[in-house]
ZAMARGU-4260 file (C-alpha; in steps of 0.2 Angstrom, whole numbers, plus 5000, padded with zeros to 4 digits):
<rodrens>
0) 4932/5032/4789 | 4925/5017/4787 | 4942/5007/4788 | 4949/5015/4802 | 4946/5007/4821
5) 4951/5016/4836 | 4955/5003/4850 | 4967/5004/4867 | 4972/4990/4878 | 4968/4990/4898
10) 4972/4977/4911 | 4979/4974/4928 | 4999/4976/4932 | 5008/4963/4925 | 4994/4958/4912
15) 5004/4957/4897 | 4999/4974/4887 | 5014/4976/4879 | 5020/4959/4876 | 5001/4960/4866
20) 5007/4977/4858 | 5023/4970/4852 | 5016/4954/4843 | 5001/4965/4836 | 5014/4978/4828
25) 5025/4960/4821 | 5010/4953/4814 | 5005/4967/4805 | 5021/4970/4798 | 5022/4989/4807
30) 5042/4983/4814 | 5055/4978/4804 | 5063/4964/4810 | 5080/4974/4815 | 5067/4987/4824
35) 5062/4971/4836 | 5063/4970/4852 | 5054/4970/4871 | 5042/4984/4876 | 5045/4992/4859
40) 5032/5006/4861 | 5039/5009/4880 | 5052/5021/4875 | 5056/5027/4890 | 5073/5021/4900
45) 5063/5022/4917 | 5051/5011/4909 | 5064/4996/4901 | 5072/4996/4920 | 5055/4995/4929
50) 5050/4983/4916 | 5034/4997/4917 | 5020/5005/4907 | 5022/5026/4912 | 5016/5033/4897
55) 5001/5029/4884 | 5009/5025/4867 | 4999/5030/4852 | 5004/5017/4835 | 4998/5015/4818
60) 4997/4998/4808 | 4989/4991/4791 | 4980/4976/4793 | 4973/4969/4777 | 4954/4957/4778
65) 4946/4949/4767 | 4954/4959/4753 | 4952/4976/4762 | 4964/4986/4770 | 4962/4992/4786
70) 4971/5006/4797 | 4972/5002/4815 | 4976/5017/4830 | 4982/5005/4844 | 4986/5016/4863
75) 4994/5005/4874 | 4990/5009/4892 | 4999/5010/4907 | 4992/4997/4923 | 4997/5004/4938
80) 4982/5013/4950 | 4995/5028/4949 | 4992/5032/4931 | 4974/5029/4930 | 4973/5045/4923
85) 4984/5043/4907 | 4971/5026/4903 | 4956/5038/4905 | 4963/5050/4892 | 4967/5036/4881
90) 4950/5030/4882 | 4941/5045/4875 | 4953/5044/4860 | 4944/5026/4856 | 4931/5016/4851
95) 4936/4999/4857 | 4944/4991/4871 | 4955/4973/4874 | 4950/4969/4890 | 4969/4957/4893
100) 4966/4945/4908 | 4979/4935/4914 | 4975/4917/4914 | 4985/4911/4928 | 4980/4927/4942
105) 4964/4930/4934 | 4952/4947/4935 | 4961/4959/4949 | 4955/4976/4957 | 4964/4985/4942
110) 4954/4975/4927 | 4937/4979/4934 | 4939/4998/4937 | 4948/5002/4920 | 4933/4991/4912
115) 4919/5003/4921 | 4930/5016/4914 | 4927/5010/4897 | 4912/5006/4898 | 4906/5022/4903
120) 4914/5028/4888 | 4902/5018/4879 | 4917/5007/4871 | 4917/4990/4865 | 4924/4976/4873
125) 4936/4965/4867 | 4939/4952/4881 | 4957/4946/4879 | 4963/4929/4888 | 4981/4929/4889
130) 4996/4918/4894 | 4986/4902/4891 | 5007/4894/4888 | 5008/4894/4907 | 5008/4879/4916
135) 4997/4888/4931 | 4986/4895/4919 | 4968/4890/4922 | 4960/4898/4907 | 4942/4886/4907
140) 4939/4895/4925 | 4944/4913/4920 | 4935/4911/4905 | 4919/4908/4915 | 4923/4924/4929
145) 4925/4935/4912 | 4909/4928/4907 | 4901/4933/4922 | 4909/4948/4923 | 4907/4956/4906
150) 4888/4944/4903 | 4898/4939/4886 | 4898/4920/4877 | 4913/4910/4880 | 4917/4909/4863
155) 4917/4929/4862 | 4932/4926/4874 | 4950/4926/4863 | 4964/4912/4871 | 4979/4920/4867
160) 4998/4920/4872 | 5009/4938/4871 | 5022/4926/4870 | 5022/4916/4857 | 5010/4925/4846
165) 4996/4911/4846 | 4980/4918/4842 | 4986/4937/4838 | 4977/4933/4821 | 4959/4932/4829
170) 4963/4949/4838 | 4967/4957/4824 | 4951/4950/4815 | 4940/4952/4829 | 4947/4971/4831
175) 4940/4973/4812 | 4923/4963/4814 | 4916/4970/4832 | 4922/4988/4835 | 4913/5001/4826
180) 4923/5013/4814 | 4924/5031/4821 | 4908/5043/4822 | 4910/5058/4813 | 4910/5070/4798
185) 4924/5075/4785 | 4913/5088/4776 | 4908/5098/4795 | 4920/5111/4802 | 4937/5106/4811
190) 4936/5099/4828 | 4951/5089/4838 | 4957/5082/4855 | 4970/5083/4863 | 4975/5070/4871
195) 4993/5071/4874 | 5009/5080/4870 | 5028/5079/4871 | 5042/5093/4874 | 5055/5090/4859
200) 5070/5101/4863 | 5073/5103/4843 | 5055/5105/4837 | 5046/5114/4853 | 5029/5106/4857
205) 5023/5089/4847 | 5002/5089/4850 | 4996/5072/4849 | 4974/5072/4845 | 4961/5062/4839
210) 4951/5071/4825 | 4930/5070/4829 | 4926/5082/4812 | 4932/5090/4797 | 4953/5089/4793
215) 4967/5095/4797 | 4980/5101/4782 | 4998/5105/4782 | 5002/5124/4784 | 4983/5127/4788
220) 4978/5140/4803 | 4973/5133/4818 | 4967/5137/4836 | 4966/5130/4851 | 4949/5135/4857
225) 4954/5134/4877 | 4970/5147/4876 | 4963/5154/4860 | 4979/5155/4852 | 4980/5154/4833
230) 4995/5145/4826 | 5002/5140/4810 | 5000/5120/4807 | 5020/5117/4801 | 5019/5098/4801
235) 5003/5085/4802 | 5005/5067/4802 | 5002/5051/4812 | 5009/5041/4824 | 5019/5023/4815
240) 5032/5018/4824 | 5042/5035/4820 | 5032/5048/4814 | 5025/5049/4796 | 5022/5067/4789
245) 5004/5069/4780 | 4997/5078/4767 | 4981/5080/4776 | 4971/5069/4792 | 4954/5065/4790
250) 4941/5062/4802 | 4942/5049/4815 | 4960/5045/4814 | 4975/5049/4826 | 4992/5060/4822
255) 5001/5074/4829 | 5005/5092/4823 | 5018/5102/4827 | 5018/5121/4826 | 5031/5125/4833
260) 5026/5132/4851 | 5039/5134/4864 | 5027/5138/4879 | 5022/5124/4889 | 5009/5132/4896
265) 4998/5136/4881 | 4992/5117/4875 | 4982/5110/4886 | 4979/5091/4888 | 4960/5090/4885
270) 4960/5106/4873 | 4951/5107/4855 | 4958/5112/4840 | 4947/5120/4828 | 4949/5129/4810
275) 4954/5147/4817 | 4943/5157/4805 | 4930/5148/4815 | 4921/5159/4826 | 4908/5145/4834
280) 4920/5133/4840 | 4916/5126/4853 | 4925/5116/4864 | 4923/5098/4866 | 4920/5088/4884
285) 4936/5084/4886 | 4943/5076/4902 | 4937/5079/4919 | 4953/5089/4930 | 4964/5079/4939
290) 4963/5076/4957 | 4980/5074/4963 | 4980/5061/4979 | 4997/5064/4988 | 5005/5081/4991
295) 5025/5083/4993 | 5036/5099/4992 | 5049/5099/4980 | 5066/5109/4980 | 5081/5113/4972
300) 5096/5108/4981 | 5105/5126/4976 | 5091/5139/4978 | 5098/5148/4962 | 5091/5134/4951
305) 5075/5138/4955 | 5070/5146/4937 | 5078/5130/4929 | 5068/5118/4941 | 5051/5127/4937
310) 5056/5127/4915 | 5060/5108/4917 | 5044/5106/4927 | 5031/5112/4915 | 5041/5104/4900
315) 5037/5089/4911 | 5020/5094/4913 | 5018/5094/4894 | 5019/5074/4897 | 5013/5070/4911
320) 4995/5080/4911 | 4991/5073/4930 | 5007/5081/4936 | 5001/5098/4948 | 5011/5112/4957
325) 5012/5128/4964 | 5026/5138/4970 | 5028/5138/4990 | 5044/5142/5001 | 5050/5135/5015
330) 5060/5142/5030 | 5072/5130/5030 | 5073/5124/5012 | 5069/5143/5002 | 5058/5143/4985
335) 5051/5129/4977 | 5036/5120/4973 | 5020/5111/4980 | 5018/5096/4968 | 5001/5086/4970
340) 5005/5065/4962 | 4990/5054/4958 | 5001/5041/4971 | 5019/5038/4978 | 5026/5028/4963
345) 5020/5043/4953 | 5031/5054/4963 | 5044/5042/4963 | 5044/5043/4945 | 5042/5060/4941
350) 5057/5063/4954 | 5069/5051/4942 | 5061/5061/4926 | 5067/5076/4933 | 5085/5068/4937
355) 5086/5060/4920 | 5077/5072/4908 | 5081/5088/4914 | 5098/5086/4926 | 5088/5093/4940
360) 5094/5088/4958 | 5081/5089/4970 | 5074/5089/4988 | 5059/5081/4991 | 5049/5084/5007
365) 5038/5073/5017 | 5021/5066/5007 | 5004/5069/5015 | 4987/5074/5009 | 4976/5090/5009
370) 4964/5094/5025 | 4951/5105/5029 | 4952/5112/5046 | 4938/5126/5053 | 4941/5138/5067
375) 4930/5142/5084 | 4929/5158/5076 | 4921/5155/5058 | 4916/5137/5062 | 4909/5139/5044
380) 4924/5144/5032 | 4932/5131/5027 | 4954/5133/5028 | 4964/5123/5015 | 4976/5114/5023
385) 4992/5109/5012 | 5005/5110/5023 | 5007/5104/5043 | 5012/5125/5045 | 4996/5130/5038
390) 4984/5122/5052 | 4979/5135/5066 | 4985/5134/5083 | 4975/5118/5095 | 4967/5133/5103
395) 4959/5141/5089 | 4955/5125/5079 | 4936/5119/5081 | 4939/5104/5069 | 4950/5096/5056
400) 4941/5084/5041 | 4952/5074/5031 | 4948/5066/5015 | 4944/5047/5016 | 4943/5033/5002
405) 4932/5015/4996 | 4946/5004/4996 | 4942/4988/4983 | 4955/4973/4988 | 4954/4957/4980
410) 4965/4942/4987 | 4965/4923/4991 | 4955/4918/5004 | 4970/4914/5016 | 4975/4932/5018
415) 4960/4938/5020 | 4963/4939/5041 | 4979/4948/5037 | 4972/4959/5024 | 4960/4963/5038
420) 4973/4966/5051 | 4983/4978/5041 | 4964/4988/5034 | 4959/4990/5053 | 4977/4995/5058
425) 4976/5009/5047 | 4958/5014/5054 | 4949/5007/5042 | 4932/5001/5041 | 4926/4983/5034
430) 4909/4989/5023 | 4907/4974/5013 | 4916/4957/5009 | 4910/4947/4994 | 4917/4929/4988
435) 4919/4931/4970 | 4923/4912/4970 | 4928/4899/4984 | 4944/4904/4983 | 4946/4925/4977
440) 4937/4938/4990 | 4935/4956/4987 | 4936/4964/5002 | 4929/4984/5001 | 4935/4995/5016
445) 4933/5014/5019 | 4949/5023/5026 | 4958/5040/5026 | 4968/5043/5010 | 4983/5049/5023
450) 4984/5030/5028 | 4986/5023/5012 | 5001/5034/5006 | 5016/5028/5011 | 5019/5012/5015
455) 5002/5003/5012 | 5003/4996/4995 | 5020/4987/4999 | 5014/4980/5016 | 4998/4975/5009
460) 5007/4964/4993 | 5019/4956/5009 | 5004/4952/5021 | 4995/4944/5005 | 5014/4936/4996
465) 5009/4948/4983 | 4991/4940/4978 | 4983/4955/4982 | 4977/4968/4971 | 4970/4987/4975
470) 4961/5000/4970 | 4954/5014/4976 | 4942/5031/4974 | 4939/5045/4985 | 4921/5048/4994
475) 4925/5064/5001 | 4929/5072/5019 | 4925/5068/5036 | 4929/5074/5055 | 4944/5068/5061
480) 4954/5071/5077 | 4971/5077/5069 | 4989/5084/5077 | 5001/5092/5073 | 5017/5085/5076
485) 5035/5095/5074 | 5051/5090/5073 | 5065/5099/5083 | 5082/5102/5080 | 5094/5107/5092
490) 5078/5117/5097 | 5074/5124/5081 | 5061/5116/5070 | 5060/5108/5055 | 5046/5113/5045
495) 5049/5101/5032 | 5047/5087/5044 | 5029/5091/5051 | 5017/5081/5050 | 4999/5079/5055
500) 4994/5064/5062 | 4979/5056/5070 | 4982/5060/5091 | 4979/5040/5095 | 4997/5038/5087
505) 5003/5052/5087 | 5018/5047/5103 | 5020/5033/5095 | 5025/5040/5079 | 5033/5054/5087
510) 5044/5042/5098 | 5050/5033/5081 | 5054/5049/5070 | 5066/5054/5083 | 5072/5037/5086
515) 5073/5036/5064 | 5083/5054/5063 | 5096/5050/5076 | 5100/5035/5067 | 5102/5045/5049
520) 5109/5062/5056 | 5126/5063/5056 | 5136/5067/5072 | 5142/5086/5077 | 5157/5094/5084
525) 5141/5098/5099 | 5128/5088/5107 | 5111/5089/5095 | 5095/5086/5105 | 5081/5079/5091
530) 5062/5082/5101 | 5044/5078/5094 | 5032/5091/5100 | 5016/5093/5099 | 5012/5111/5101
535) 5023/5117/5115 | 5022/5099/5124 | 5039/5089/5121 | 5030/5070/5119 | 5050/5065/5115
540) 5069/5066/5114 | 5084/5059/5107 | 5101/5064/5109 | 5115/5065/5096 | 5131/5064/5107
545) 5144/5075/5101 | 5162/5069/5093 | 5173/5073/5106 | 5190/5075/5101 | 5203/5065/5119
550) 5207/5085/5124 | 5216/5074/5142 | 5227/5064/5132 | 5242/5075/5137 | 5240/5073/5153
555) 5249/5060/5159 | 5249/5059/5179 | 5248/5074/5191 | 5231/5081/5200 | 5214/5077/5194
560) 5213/5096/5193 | 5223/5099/5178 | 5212/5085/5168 | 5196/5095/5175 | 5201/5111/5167
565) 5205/5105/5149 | 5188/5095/5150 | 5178/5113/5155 | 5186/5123/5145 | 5180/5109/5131
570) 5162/5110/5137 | 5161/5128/5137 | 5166/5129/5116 | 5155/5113/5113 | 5142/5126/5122
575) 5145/5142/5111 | 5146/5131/5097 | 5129/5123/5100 | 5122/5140/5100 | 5128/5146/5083
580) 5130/5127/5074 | 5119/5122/5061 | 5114/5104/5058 | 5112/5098/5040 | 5100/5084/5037
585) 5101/5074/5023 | 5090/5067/5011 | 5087/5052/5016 | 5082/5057/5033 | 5064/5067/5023
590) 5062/5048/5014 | 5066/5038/5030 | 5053/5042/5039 | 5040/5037/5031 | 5044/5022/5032
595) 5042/5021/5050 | 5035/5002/5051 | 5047/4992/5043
</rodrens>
């Protein structure tokens, strides 16, 4: 106990984490040198193209001081706002943080919030000043704003570089010296957390936990406390590089178990495993549930896959705890699933998992966000609304509340006019702006979360040439004057392509949608009207013209009558086959219009 630390890293996008865990793992001789190489925890394909953290990586290493050896659990953490979550389950696995700042674009909106994270958790912080090697680095100022930030010494602060390995060694030793070995009791019952766990196709279920008290043994009975399931413990180890089986985990230290469940549904992310002839377990606090931020609908493209596509989503459930659905159908796309995502790169992602990991094609509809509307008959009850569909008719609605957000943006003080134009553009509103230093501002907004979802991030890192960082959290709902705007097709609508927007701009985006789909549909054997309605008022119209086969061609010469009859005779089928045509939309029609500013 005494010579195990517990420790994660957290930092902004970009900051370096995984170069740091790489050169941690080479010093402590955890990698061979034929096991070298980039992002060696990140063992994902998505995550080597993206050159991205998705997942939290748990690892094990040796590291011997002053004669003693110690056993260090590193988790390295993803950075993106997105997966916010998976850093605040590592985080409750561990008794230390590295706080990694990078010394040439110093503390962003990312680096503060996962600190308050840690700190509420009561860990230990390690500040960490990395890429000194730079030649833009500035590391004597952002020593001095992680001084004031964190209220530390500036020697507490470590100059390192990812890169080259310089100054890895007084990581290492500072890991050992300043945070506090595990809390807890070998002798007392069997308590664990869950704070992760993988799908393997060969094995069934790997549970990854953190032990709090007592021990867990090979082939020992076990429970988990929230399914209350008993099981039988087939395989216990921890996490090296590749998994090392073990007699028996103690107190305070991280491994896996396997047991040879096939369900996903029965281990929970957050769960406790206790002794199973334990009748007084009780669980522990785990984590608090997730609250997804973005909605979307997601189908198969053959309706028969449906089973396959619900399977492959709760294996990916098993790995990405923040992922939430429910099954819905459409009229015009059949069974499928209501998925909620923590943002849109999340969605993004868990889309390509799907692809990748299971072979599943899908449809994905329109993003939005969840409302409340309340009738003029029971002004009172409160109506979910998920989907555009659900919102009652304009006649019947009293009032539509919609859930709003504190957005923290810090940028250089040159953008801050054009950070400001974008905020106000997506109706938000300036509640306080702060000069962290003559050149960095933070600026903090309140605005819808329905503004923020599609496009904001992207246009925000334009209008600032990517020096501005974000974060955000919600504050709850407020009153809003929402529409409902539909999308007709060849005078049928599209339910998939609803969307409720605020009235001042709704026409506007009414006007573009249909604009966006003519471009992207392709063109009929008939003419195909695309509107944008608002109830039963048309606010828009596009046409599709028809590809019109030359039915006059033969007619070389003679009376204008002749041509005329061929041409009617043609309009009369192009009629009868508007009325029983279909129009297929593709893809990228669902994706394209959210992107109705660029």
């Amino acid at each position: 106990m005494k010579a195990i630390r517990n420790f994660c890293i957290i930092a902004h996008i970009d900051h370096g984490k995984s170069t740091l865990a790489d050169r941690l793992l080479e010093h402590t001789g955890s990698v061979s040198e034929r096991e070298k190489k980039d992002q060696l925890l990140d063992n994902m394909d998505l995550e080597r193209e993206r050159g991205i953290t998705i997942k939290s990586h748990a690892v094990q290493m040796t590291f011997s001081y002053n004669e003693s050896d110690f056993v260090l659990n590193l988790i390295d953490t993803p950075g993106h706002v997105d997966f916010s979550y998976e850093v605040s389950r590592s985080i409750a696995a561990c008794e230390g943080a590295l706080l990694v700042v990078d010394a040439a674009q110093n503390i962003q909106a990312q680096t503060i919030s996962n600190l308050y994270l840690a700190l509420e958790n009561d860990l230990q912080i390690i500040p960490v000043l990395n890429k000194i090697d730079l030649p833009s680095a500035s590391p004597q100022e952002v020593t001095e704003d992680i001084v004031d930030l964190l209220g530390c010494q500036a020697n507490e602060v470590i100059p390192v570089s990812a890169k080259t390995g310089e100054g890895v060694e007084k990581i290492l030793e500072a890991i050992v010296k300043r945070i506090p070995s595990p809390s807890g009791d070998k002798n007392k019952p069997l308590r664990a957390l869950v704070f992760d766990s993988v799908y393997n196709p060969f094995r069934g279920i790997e549970t990854y936990f953190r032990i709090i008290n007592g021990s867990i043994k090979n082939h020992q009975k076990i429970k988990f406390v929230a399914t209350n399931k008993t099981y039988i413990a087939d395989e216990v180890g921890t996490l090296n590089l590749k998994q090392t089986q073990k007699p028996e985990i103690f107190a305070g230290d991280v491994g896996y178990l396997i047991t040879g469940i096939k369900e996903a549904t029965e281990v929970k992310v957050g769960d406790t495993i206790a002794d199973a002839h334990d009748a007084t377990a009780v669980a522990i606090e785990g984590f608090e549930d997730v609250k997804p931020m973005v909605f979307a609908g997601i189908y198969p493209v053959d309706t028969e896959e449906y089973e396959e596509l619900r399977s492959a989503m709760e294996k990916l459930q098993l790995n990405d705890a923040s992922l939430v659905f429910t099954p819905e159908s459409s009229a015009a796309l059949g069974f499928g699933f209501r998925c909620g995502f923590l943002g849109m790169l999340h969605m993004e992602i868990v889309q390509e998992r799907l692809e990748r990991e299971f072979g599943m094609t899908v449809i994905t509809t329109v993003p939005n966000v969840s409302y409340f509307a309340f009738t003029k008959k029971e002004p009172e009850k409160k109506l979910l609304v998920n989907n555009p569909s659900d919102l009652p008719e304009p006649s019947k609605l009293e009032r539509v509340e919609e859930p709003y957000i504190t957005a923290s943006i810090i940028t250089k003080a040159d953008f801050v006019g054009n950070v400001m134009s974008l905020c106000l553009e997506k109706r938000g509103l300036v509640k306080n702006q702060t000069y962290l230093t003559t050149s960095r501002v933070e600026l903090v907004f309140e605005m819808p979360l329905a503004e923020i979802v599609f496009d904001f991030y992207d246009r925000l890192k334009t209008v600032s040439k990517g020096y501005a960082s974000f974060d955000y959290s919600p504050i709850g709902m407020r009153p809003s004057r929402l529409v409902r705007v539909d999308i007709l097709l060849n005078s049928r609508p599209v339910d998939a392509l609803s969307a409720l927007i605020h009235a001042d701009n709704a026409y506007s985006i009414g006007k573009k949608m249909c604009e966006k789909l003519k471009e992207l549909i392709p063109r009929q054997q008939f003419d195909v009207p695309i509107q944008a309605a608002i109830s039963t008022k048309i606010i828009s119209r596009e046409t599709i013209k028809a590809l019109r086969k030359d039915v006059t061609a033969k007619c070389y010469g003679g009376d204008i009558t002749r041509k005329r009859k061929l041409l009617e005779k043609q309009k009369k089928g192009k009629k009868r086959m508007r009325q029983v045509g279909s129009v297929e939309i593709p893809q990228e029609a669902f994706m394209a219009v959210l992107k109705l500013n660029d």
